[in-house]
C-alpha positions in Angstrom: 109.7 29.7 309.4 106.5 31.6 310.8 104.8 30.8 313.6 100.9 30.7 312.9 99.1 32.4 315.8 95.7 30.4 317.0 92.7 32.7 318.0 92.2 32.7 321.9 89.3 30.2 323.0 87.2 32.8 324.6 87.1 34.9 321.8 86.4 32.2 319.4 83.6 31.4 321.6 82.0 34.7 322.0 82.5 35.3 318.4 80.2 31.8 317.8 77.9 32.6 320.5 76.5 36.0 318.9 76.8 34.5 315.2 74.5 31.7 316.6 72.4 33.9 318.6 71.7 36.3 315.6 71.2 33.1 313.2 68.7 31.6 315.8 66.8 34.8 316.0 66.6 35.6 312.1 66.0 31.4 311.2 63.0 30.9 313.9 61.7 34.2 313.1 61.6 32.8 309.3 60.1 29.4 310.5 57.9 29.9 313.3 54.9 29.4 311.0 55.6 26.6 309.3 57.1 25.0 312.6 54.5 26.2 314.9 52.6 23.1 315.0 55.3 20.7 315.7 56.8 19.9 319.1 60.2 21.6 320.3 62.2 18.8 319.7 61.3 18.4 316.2 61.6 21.9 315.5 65.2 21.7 317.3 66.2 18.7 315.0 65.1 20.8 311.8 66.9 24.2 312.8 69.9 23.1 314.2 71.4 21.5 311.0 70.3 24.6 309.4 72.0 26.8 311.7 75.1 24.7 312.0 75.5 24.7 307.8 75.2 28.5 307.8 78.0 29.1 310.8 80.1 26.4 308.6 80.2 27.9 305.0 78.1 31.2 305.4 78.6 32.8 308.6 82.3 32.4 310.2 84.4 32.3 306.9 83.9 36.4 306.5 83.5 37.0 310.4 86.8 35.1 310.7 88.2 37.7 308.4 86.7 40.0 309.5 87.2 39.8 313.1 90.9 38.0 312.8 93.2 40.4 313.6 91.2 40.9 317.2 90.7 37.1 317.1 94.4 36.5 317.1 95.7 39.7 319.4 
């Protein structure tokens, strides 16, 4: 039976915290003029389910892959 090896925490979290990081950057760059007018909050409650869908099914399925061998070492 093989034992399946679970990433390490920290580099699970660094790997979120630069996919997020770039997605914030390259999503309120996008935005900022059609959310300009609104106050932060609002604009925080629009991006962030944006954001969250792309880390879900775009961004960490290939960066998983990508980065799993390093993830799991």
């Amino acid at each position: 039976m093989s034992r399946q090896v679970t990433p390490r925490r920290w580099k699970t979290w660094l790997l979120t915290l630069v996919s997020i990081y770039v997605l914030l950057l390259a999503i309120t760059a996008v935005a900022e003029p059609v959310l300009a007018p609104l106050a932060p909050p609002v604009r925080l409650a629009l991006v962030l389910p944006v954001v969250t869908a792309l880390m879900t099914w775009v961004a960490m399925p290939p960066l998983t892959k990508l980065f799993g061998r390093w993830l799991t070492r």
